[in-house]
N, CA, C and O atoms as CSV, one atom per row, in Angstrom:
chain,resi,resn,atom,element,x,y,z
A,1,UNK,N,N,143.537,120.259,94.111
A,1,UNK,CA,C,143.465,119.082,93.274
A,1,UNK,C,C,144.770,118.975,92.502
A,1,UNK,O,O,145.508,119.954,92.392
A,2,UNK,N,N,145.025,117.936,92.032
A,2,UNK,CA,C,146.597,117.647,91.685
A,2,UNK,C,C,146.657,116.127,90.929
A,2,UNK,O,O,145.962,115.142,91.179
A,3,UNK,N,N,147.443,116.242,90.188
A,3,UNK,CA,C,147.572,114.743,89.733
A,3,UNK,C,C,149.243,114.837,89.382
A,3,UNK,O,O,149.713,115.960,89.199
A,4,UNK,N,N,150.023,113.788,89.302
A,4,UNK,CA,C,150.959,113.261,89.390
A,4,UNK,C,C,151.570,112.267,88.170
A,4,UNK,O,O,151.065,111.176,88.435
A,5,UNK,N,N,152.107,112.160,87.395
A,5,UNK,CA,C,152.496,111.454,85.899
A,5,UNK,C,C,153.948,111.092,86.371
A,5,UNK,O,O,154.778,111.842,86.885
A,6,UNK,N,N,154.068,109.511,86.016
A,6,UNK,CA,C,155.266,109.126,85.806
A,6,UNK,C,C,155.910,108.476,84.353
A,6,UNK,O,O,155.258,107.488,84.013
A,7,UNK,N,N,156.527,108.652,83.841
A,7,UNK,CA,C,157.049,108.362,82.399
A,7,UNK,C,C,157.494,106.857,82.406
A,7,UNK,O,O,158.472,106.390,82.989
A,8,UNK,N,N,156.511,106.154,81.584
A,8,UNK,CA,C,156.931,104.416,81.688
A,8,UNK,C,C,157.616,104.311,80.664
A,8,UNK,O,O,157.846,103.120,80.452
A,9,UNK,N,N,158.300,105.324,79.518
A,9,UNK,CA,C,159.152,104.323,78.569
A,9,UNK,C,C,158.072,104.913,77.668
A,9,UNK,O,O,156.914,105.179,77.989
A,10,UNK,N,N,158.736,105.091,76.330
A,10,UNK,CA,C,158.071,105.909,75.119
A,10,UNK,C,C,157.592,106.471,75.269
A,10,UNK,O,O,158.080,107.378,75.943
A,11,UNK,N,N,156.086,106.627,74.839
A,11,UNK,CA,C,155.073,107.468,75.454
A,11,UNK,C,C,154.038,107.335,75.748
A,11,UNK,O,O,152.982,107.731,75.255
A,12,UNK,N,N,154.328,106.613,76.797
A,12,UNK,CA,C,153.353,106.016,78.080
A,12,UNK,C,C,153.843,106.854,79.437
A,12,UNK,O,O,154.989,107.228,79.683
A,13,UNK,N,N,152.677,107.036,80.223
A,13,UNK,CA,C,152.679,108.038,81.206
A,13,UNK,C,C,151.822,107.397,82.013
A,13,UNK,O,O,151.014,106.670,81.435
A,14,UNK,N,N,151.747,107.475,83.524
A,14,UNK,CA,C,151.180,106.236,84.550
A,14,UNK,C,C,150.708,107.711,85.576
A,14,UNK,O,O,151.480,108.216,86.391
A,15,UNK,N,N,149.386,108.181,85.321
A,15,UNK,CA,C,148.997,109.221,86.034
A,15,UNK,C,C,148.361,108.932,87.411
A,15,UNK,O,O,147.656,107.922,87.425
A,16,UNK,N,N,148.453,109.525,88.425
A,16,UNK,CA,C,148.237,109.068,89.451
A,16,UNK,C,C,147.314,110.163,90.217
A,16,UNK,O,O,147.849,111.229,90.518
A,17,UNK,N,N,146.361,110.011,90.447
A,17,UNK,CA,C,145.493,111.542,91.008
A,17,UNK,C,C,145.296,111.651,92.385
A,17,UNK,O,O,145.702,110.852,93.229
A,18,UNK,N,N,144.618,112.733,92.590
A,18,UNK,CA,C,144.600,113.198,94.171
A,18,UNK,C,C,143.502,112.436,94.913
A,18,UNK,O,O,143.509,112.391,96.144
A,19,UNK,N,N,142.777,111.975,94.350
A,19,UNK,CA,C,141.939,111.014,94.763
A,19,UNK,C,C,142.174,109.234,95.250
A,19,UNK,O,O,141.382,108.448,95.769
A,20,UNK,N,N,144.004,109.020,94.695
A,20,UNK,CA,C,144.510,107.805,94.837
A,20,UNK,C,C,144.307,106.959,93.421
A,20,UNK,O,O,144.965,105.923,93.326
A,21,UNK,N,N,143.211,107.427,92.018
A,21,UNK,CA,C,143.452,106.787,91.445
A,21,UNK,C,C,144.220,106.923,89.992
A,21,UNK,O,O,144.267,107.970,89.346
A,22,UNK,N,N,144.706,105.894,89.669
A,22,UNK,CA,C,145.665,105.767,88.752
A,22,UNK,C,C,144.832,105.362,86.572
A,22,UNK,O,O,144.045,104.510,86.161
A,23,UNK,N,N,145.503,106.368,85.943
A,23,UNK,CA,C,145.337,106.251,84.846
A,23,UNK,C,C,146.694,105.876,83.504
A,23,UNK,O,O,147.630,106.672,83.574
A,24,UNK,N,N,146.807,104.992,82.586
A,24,UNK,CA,C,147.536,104.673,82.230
A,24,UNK,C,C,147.108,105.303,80.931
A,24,UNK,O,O,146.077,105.005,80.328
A,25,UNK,N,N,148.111,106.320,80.504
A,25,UNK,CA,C,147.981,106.966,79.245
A,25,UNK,C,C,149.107,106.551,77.881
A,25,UNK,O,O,150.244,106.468,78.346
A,26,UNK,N,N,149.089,106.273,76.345
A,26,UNK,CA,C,149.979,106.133,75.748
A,26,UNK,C,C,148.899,106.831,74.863
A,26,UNK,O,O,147.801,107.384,74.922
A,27,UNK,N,N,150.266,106.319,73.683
A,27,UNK,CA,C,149.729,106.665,71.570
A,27,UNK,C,C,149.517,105.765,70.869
A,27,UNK,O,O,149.816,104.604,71.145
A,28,UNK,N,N,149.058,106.071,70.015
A,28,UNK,CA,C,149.101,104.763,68.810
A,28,UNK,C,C,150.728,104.919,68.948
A,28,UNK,O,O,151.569,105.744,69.304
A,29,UNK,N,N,150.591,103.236,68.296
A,29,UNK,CA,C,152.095,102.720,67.674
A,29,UNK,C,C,152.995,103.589,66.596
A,29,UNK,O,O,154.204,103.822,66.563
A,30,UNK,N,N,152.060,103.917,65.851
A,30,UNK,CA,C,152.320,104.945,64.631
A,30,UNK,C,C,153.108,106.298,64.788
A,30,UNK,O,O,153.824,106.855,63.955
A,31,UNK,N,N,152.779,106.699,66.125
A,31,UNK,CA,C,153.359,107.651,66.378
A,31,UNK,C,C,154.642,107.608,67.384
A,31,UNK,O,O,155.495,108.480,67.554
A,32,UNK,N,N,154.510,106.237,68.043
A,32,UNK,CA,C,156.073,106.270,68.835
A,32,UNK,C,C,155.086,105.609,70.489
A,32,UNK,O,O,155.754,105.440,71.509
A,33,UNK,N,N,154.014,105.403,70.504
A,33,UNK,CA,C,153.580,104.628,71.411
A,33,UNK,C,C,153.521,103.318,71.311
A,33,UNK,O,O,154.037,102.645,70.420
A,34,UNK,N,N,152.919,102.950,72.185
A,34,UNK,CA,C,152.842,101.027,72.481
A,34,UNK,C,C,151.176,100.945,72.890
A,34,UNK,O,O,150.932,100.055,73.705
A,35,UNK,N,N,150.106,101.682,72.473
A,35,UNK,CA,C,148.828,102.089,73.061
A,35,UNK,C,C,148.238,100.639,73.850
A,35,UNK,O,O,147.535,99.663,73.587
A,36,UNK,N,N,149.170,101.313,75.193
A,36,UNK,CA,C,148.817,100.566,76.637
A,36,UNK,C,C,147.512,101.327,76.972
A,36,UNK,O,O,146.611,100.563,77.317
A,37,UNK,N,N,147.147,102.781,76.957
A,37,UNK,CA,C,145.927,102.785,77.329
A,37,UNK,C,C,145.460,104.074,76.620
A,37,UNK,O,O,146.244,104.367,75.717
A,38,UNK,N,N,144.621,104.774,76.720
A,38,UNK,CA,C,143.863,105.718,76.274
A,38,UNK,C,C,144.602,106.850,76.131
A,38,UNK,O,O,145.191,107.149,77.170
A,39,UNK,N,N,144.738,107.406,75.441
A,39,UNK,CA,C,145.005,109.139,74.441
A,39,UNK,C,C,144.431,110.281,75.204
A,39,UNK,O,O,143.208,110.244,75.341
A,40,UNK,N,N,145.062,111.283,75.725
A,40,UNK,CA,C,144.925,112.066,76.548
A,40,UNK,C,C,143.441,113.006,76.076
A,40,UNK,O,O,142.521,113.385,76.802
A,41,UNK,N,N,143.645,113.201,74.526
A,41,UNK,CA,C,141.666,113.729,74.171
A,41,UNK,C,C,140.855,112.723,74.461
A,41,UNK,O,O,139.800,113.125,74.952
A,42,UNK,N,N,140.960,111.126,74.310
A,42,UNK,CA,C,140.215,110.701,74.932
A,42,UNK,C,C,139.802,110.728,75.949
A,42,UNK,O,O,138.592,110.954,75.985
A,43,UNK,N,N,140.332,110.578,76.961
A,43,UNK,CA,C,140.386,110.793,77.998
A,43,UNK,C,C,139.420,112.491,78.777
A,43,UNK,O,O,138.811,112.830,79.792
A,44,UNK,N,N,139.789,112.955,77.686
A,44,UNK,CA,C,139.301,114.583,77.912
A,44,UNK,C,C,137.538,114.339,77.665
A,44,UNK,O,O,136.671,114.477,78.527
A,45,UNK,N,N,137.312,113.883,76.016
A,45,UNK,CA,C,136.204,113.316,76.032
A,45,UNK,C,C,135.222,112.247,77.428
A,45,UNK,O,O,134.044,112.468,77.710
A,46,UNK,N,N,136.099,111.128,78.105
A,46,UNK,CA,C,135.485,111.017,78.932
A,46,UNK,C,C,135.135,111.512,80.016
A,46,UNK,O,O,133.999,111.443,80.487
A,47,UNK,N,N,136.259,112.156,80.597
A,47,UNK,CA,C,135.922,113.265,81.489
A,47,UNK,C,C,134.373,113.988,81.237
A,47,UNK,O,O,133.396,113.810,81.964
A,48,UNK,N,N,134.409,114.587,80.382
A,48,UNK,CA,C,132.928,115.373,80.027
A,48,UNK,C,C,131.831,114.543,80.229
A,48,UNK,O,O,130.849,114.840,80.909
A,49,UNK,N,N,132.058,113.209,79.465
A,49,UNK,CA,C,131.009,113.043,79.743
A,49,UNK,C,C,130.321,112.125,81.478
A,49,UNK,O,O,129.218,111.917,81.985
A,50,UNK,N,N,131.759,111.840,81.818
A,50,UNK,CA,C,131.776,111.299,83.187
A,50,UNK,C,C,131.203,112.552,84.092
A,50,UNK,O,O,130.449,112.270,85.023
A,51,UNK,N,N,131.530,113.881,83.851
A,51,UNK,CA,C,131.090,115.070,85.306
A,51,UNK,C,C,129.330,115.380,84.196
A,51,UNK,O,O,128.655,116.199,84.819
A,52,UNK,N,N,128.736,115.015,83.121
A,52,UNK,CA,C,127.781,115.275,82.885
A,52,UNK,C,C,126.579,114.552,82.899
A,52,UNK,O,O,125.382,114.836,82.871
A,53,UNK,N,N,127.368,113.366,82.959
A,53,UNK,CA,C,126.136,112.235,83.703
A,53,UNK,C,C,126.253,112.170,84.788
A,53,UNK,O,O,125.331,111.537,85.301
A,54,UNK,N,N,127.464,112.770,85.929
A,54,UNK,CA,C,127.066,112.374,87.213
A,54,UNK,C,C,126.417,113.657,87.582
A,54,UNK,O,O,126.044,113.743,88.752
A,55,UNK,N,N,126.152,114.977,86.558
A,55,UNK,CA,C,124.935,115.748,87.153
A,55,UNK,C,C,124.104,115.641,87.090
A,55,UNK,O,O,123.552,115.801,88.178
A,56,UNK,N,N,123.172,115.307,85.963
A,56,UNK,CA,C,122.430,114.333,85.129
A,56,UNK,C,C,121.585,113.612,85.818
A,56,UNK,O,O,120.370,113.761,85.941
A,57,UNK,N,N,122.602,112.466,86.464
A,57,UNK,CA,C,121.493,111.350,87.429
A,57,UNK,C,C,121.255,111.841,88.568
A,57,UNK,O,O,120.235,111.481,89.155
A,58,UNK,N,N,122.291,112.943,89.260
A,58,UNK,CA,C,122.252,113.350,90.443
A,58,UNK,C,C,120.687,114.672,90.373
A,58,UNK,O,O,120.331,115.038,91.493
A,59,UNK,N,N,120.164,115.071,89.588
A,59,UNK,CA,C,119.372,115.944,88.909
A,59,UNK,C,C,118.140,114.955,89.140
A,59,UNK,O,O,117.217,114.934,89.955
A,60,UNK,N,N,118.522,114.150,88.080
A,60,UNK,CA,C,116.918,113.202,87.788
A,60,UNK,C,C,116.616,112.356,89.238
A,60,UNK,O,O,115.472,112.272,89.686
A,61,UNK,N,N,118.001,111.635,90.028
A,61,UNK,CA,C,117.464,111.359,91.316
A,61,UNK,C,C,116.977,111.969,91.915
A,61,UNK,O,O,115.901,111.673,92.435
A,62,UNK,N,N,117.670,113.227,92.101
A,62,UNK,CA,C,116.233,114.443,93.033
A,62,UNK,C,C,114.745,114.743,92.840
A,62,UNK,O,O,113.958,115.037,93.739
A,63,UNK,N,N,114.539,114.654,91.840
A,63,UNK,CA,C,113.571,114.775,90.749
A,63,UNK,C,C,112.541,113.067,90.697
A,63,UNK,O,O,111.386,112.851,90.330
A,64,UNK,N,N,113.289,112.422,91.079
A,64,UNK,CA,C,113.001,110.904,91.458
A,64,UNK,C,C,112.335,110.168,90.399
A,64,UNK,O,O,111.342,109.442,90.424
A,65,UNK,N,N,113.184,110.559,89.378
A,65,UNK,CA,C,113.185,109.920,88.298
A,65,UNK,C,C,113.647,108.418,88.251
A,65,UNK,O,O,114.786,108.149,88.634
A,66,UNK,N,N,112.813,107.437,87.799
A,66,UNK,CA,C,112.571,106.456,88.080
A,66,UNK,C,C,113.536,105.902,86.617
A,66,UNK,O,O,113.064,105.555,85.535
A,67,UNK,N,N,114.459,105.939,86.868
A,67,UNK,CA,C,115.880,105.889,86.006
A,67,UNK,C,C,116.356,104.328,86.107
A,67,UNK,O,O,116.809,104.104,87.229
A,68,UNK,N,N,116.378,103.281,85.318
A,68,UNK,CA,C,116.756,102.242,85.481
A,68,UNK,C,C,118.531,101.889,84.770
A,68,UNK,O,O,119.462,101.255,85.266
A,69,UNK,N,N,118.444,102.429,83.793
A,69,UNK,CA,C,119.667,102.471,82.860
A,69,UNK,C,C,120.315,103.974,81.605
A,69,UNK,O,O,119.646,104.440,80.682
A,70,UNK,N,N,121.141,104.224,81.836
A,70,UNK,CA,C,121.534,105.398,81.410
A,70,UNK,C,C,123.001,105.525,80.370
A,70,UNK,O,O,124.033,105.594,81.037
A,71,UNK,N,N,123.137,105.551,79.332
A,71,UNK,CA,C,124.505,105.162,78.203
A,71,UNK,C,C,124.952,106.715,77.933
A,71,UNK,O,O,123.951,107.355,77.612
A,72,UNK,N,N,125.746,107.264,77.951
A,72,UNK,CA,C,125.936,108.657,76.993
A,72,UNK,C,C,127.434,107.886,75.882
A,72,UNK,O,O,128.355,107.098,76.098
A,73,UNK,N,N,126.927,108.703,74.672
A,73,UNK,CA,C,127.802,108.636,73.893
A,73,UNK,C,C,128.509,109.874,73.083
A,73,UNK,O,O,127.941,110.761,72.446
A,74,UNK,N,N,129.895,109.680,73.287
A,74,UNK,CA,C,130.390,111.068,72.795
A,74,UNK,C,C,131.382,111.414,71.913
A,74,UNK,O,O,132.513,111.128,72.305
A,75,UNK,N,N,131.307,111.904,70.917
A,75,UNK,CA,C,131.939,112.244,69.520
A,75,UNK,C,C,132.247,113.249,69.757
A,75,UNK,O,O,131.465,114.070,70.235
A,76,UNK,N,N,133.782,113.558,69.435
A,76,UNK,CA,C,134.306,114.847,68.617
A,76,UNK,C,C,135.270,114.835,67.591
A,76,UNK,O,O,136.109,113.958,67.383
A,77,UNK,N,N,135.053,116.056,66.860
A,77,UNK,CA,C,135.456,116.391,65.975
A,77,UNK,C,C,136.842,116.926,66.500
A,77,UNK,O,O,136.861,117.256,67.686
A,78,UNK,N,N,138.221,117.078,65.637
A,78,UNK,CA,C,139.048,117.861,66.274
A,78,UNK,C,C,139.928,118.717,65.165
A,78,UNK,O,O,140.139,118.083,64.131
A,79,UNK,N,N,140.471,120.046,65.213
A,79,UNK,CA,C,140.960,120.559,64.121
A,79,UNK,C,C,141.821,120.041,63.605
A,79,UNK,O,O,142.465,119.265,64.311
A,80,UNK,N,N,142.278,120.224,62.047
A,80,UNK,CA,C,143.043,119.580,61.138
A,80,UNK,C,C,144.564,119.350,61.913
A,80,UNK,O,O,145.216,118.321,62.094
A,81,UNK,N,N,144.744,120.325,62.167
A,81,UNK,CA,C,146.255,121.100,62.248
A,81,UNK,C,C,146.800,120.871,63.309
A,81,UNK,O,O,146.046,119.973,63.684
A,82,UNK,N,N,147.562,120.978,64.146
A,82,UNK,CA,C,148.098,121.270,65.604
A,82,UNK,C,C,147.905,122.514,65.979
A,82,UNK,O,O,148.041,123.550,65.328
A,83,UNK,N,N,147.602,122.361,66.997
A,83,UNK,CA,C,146.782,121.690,68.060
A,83,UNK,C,C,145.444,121.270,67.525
A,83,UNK,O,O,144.480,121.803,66.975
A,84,UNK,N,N,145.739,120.316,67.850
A,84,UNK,CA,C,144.117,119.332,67.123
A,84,UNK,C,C,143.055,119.778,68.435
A,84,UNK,O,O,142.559,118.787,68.970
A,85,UNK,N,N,142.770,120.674,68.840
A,85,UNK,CA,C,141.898,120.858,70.005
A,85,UNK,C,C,140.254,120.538,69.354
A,85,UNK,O,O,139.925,120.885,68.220
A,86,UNK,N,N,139.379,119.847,70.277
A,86,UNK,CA,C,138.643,119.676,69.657
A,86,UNK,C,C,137.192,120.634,68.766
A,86,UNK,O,O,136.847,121.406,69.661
A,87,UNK,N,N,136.659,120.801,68.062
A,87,UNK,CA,C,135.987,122.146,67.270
A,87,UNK,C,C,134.750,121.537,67.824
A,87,UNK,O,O,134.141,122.331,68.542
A,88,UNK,N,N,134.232,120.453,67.718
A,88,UNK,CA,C,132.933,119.889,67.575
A,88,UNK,C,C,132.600,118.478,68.597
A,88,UNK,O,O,133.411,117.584,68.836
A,89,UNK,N,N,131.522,118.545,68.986
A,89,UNK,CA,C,131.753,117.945,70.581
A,89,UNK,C,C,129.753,117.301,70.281
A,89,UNK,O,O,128.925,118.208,70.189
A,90,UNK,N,N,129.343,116.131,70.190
A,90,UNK,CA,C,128.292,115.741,70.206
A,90,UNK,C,C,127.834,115.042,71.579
A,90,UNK,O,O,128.258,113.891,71.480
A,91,UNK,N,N,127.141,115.185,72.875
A,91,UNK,CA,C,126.756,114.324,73.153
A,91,UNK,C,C,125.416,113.526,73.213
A,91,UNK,O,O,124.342,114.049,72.917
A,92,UNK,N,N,125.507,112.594,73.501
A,92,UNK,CA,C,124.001,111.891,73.249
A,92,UNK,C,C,124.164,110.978,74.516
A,92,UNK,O,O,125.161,110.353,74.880
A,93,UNK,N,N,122.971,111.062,75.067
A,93,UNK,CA,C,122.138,110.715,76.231
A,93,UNK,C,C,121.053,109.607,75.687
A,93,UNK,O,O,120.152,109.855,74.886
A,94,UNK,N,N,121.282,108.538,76.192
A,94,UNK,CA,C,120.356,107.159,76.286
A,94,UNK,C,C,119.746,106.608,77.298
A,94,UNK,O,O,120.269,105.581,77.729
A,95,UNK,N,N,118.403,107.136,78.019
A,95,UNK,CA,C,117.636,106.883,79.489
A,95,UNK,C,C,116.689,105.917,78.993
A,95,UNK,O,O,115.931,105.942,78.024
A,96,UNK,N,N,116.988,104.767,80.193
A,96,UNK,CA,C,115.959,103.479,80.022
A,96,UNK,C,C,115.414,103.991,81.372
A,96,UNK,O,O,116.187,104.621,82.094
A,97,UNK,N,N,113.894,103.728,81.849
A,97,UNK,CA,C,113.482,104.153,83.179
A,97,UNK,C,C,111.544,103.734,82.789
A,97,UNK,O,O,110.966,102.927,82.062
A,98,UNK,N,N,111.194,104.643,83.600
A,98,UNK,CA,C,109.529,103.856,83.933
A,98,UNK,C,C,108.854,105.852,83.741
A,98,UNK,O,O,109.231,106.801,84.427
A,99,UNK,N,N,108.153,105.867,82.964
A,99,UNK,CA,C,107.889,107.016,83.250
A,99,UNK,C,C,109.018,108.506,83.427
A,99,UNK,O,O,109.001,109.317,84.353
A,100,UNK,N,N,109.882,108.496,82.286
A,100,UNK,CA,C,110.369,109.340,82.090
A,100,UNK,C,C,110.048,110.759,81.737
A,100,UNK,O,O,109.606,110.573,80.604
A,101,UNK,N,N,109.976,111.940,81.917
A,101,UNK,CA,C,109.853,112.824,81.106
A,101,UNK,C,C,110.541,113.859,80.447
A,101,UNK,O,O,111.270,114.567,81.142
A,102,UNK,N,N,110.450,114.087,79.228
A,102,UNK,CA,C,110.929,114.995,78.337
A,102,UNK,C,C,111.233,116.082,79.272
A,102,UNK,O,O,112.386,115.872,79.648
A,103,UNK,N,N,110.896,116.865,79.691
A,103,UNK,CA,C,111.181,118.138,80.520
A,103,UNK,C,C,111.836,118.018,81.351
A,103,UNK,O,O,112.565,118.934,81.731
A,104,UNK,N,N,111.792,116.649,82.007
A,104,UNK,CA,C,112.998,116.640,83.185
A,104,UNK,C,C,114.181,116.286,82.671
A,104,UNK,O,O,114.946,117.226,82.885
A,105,UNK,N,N,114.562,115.690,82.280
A,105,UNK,CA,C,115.548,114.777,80.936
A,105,UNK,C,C,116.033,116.647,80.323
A,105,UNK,O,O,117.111,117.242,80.327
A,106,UNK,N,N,115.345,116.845,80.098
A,106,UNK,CA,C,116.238,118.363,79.371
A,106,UNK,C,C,116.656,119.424,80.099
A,106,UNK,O,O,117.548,120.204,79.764
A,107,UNK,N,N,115.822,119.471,81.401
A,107,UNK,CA,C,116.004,120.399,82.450
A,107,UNK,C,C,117.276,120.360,83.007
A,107,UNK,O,O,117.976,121.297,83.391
A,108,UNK,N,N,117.540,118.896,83.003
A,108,UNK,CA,C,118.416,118.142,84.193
A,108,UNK,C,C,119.779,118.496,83.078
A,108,UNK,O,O,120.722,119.233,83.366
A,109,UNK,N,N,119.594,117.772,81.769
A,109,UNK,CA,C,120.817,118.243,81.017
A,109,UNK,C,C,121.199,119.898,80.596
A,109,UNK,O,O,122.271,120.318,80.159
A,110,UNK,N,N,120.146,120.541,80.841
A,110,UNK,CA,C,120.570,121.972,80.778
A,110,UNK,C,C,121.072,122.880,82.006
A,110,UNK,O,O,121.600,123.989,81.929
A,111,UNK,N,N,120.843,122.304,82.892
A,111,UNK,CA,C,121.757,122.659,84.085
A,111,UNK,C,C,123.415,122.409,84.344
A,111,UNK,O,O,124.292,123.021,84.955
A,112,UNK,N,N,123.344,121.010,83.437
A,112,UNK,CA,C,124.418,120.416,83.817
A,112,UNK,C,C,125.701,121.096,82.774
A,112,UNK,O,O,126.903,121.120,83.038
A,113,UNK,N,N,125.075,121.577,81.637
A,113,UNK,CA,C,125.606,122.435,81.076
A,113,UNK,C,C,125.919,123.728,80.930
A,113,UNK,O,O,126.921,124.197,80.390
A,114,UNK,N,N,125.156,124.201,81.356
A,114,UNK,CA,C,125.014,125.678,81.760
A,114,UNK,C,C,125.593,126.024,83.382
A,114,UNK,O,O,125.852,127.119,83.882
A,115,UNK,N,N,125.651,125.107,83.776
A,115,UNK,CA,C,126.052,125.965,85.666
A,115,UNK,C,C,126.637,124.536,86.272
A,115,UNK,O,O,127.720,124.765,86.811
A,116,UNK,N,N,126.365,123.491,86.336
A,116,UNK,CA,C,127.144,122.195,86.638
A,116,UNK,C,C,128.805,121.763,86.798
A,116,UNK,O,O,129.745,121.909,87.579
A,117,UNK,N,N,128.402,121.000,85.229
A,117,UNK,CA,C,129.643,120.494,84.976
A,117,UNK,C,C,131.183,121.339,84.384
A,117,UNK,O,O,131.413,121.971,83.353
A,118,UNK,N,N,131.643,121.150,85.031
A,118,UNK,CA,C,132.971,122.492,84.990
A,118,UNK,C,C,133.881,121.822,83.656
A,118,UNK,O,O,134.891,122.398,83.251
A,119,UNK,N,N,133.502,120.840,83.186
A,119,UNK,CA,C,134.202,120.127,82.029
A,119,UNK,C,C,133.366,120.988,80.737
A,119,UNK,O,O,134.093,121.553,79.920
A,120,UNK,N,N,132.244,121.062,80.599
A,120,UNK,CA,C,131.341,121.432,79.392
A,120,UNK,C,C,132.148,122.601,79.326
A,120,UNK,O,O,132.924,122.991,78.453
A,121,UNK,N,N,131.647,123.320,80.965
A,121,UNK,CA,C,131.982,124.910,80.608
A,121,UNK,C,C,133.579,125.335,80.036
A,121,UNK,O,O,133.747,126.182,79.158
A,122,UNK,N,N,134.513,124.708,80.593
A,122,UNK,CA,C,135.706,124.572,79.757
A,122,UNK,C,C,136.080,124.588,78.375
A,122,UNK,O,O,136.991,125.063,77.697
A,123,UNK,N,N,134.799,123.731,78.157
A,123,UNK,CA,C,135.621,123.086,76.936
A,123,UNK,C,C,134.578,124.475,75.718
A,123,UNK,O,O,135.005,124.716,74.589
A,124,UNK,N,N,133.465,125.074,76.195
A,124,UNK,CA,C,132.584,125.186,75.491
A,124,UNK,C,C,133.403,126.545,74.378
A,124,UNK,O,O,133.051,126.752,73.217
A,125,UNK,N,N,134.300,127.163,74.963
A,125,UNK,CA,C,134.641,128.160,74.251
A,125,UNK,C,C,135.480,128.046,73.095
A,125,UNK,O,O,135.761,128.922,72.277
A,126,UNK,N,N,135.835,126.869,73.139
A,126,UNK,CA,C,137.069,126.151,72.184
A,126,UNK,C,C,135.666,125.008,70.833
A,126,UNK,O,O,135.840,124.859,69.624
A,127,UNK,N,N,134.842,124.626,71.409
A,127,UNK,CA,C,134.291,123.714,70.820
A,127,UNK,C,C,133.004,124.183,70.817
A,127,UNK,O,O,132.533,125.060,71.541
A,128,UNK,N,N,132.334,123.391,69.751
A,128,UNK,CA,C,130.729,123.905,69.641
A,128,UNK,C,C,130.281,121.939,70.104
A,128,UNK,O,O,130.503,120.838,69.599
A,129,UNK,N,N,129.578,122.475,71.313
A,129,UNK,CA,C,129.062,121.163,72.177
A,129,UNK,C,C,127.876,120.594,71.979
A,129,UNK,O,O,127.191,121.070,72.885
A,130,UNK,N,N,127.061,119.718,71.229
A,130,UNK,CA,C,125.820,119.694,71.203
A,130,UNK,C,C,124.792,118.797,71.822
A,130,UNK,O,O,124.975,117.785,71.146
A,131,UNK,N,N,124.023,118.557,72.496
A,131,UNK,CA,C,123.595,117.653,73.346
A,131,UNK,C,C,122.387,117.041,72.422
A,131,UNK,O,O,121.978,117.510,71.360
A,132,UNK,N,N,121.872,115.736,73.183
A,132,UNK,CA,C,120.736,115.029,72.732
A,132,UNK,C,C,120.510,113.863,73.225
A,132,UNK,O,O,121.300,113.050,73.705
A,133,UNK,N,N,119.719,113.829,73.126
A,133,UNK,CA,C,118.835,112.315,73.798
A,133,UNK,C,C,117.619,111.682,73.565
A,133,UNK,O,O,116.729,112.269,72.950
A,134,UNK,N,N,117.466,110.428,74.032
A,134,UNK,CA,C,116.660,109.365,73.689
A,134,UNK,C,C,115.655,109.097,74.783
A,134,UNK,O,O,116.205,109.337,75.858
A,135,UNK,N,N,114.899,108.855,74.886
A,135,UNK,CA,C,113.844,108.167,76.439
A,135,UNK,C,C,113.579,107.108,75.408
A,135,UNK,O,O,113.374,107.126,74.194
A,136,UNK,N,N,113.673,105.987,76.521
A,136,UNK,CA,C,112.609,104.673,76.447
A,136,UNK,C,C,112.523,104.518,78.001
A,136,UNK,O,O,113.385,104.537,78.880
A,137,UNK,N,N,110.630,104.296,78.022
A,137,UNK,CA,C,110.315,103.896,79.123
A,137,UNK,C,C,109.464,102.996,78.930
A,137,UNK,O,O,108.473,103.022,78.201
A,138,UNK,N,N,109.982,101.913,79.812
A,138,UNK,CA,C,109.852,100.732,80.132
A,138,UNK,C,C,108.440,100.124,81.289
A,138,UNK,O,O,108.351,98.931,81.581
């Protein structure tokens, strides 16, 4: 796996991955960017939560969880100082579906954390990660 960065001028960076697709990274203005697109912790943040919902649904589809709509939302905290790496990491899980259940919904996210998603496990030693979620069934 591999990704590829080209330097557009300040500090904007035009990343290009092994998969063919392309991400456009800058800064705030404040700091010497032109924020053309997303901040590399952001970015880190979505990652996580992008490889933890696609274990997630891939979990509850097996499980044949009758899953209609699915939101995660994700907060972190990051240290004062440099390296601002992040300390504190919330996510929250929002399942719209027909007959959901609590046990699968937690099963499915405790896998994905524990043995899954290679983003959580990364990040988990640097940050305290906390999960949670909502059911509405419809």
């Amino acid at each position: 796996m591999f990704v590829n960065l080209q330097w557009k001028g300040k500090l904007a960076f035009e990343a290009k991955t092994n998969s063919g697709h392309q991400i456009l990274l800058d800064a705030k203005p404040r700091v010497g960017g032109e924020d053309k697109g997303p901040r590399p912790m952001e970015v880190l943040l979505v990652s996580l939560a992008g490889c933890t919902g696609m274990d997630v649904v891939s979990i509850l589809t097996k499980k044949r969880v009758n899953l209609h709509k699915m939101t995660i939302k994700v907060n972190g905290e990051q240290a004062p100082e440099h390296p601002k790496y992040f300390t504190k990491i919330d996510v929250e899980f929002n399942f719209e579906g027909n007959g959901i259940k609590e046990e699968d919904v937690k099963r499915a996210i405790e896998l994905s954390k524990d043995k899954y998603c290679s983003v959580s496990v990364m990040l988990k030693d640097k940050a305290e990660i906390s999960y949670r979620w909502n059911i509405v069934n419809v």
